[in-house]
C-alpha positions, 0 to 999 in steps of 0.5 A: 394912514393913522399916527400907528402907521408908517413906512420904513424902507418901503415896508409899511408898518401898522398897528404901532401903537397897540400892545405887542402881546398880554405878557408885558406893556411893550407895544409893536412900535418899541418892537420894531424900533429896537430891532431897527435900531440893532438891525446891523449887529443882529442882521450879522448873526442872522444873514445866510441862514435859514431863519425860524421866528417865534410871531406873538397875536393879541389874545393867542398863543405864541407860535413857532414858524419855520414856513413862509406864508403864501402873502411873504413878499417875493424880495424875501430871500427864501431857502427851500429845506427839506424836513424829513419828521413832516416829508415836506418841503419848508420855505425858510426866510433868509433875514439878510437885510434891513428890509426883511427884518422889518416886515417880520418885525411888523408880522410881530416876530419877536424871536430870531432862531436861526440855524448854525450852519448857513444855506450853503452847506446845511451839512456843516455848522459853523459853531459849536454850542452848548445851551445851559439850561437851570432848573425852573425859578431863579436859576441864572446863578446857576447856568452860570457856574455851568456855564463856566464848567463849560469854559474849563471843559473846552480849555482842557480840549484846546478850545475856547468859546464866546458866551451870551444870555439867552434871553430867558433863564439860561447861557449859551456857550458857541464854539466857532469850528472850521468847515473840516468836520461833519454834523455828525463828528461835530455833534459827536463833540459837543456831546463829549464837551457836555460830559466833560462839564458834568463830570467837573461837578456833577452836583451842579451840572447834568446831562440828563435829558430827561427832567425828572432825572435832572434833581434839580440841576442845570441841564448841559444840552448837547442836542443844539446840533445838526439841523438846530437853532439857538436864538441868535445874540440881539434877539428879543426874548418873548419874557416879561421886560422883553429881555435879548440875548446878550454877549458878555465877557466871560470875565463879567459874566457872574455880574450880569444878569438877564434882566439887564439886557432889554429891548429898551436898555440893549441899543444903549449898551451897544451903541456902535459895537458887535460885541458878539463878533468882537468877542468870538474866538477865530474857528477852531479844529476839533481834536479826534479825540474829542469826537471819538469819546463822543461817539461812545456815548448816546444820543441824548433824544434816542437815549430817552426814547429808549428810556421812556418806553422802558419806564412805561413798560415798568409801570405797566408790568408793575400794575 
């Protein structure tokens, strides 16, 4: 065993020493020690839901996945989910404990994507979530005045919600719910809520899916429902500086920013805390009416299908 490698928790780990990837000087050691060092807090938030996990390689492209490999060891917890786009069966991990957030550590998965509903009821999300999502460059500012339309939107309703960086350039704001609603009426409000924020100032905040309808304002997606998944709070981001998504009182939240919550500067600002749970509101009903205005308006991906086609079919007649 070189000085690269060495055993924790029965998981042998390897290769240390050598870069993580080509987008920053962080090496696989510093990797896998910050997730060992937070494994508790994020093991919270991941724990019992199917896990998707975006793996970096020296000298390749990042990649998503949601598979298992054939050499998964057998004490990785598995949930088999059935994924209509491909007509398979997928073998999702379940990252549980300690152990498992090793190995995927050591297989160089940097980003933790679970799902918002649990493997015992798939059908049911627990949380709420509207991802804010600025405009290419710096626009975190941004993401943040949206972010707090977001906030009244929600108190208008009756709701309240906890709020994190991403990790990369946008917010994230989660809305704990109770098991009393369907996928389908929970992603019925959380188009709704979108609307309600966009309508408070639409020179900010837009929920137009489509980019090039955006003029250059941050996208309030509704679309992290169902069988979504959102980078969990604590994971690191595949970003130069290798930053993590990150809690923050809504009260701080214009004083932060993504740079100030790292791999190298997260352990510290936790020290023994779970901000994340700390700060999360108790789960909440949604109001009927909330959903029924939801239901009015169209689905953000059917509703651009339509619209591309349509475009296209202009340009074509057009020429």
């Amino acid at each position: 065993m070189t000085t690269a490698d060495e055993t924790r928790d029965g998981v042998a780990l390897t290769n240390l020493d050598q870069p993580l990837s080509d987008r920053d000087d962080a090496t696989k050691r510093d990797l896998v020690d910050y997730l060992d060092a937070v494994h508790d807090r994020i093991l919270a938030h991941l724990r019992g839901r199917p896990l998707s996990v975006i793996r970096v390689r020296p000298g390749q492209p990042p990649f998503m996945q949601k598979n298992l490999p054939r050499y998964t060891p057998d004490w990785v917890r598995r949930a088999p989910v059935w994924a209509e786009a491909s007509h398979r069966e997928i073998s999702y991990a379940l990252c549980d404990d300690r152990r498992t957030l090793l190995w995927f550590a050591n297989q160089r998965a940097v980003e933790y994507h679970p799902t918002l509903a649990t493997s015992a009821d798939l059908h049911r999300p627990t949380h709420l979530v509207l991802d804010l999502d600025p405009p290419e460059g710096d626009g975190f500012r941004a993401a943040v005045g949206a972010a707090l339309l977001v906030r009244q939107a929600l108190a208008d309703a009756g709701l309240a919600g906890a709020v994190k960086t991403s990790g990369a350039k946008g917010v994230h704001v989660f809305v704990p719910v109770t098991d009393e609603p369907t996928a389908e009426e929970l992603a019925a409000a959380t188009r709704a809520l979108a609307v309600r924020a966009e309508r408070l100032d639409p020179a900010l905040a837009t929920t137009a899916y489509i980019k090039e309808d955006r003029g250059g304002r941050v996208f309030v997606d509704a679309t992290r429902a169902g069988g979504a998944t959102v980078a969990a709070a604590y994971s690191p981001r595949l970003r130069p500086g290798m930053p993590v998504s990150f809690p923050v009182d809504w009260a701080d939240l214009t004083a932060v920013t993504p740079a100030d919550f790292t791999i190298r500067t997260a352990p510290a600002l936790l020290a023994d805390g779970d901000p994340w749970a700390a700060l999360m509101p108790a789960p909440q009903s949604l109001p009927a009416d909330l959903i029924a205005e939801g239901r009015t308006i169209p689905v953000a991906r059917v509703q651009a299908m339509h619209e591309g086609k349509r475009r296209a079919r202009a340009r074509r007649e057009a020429g």
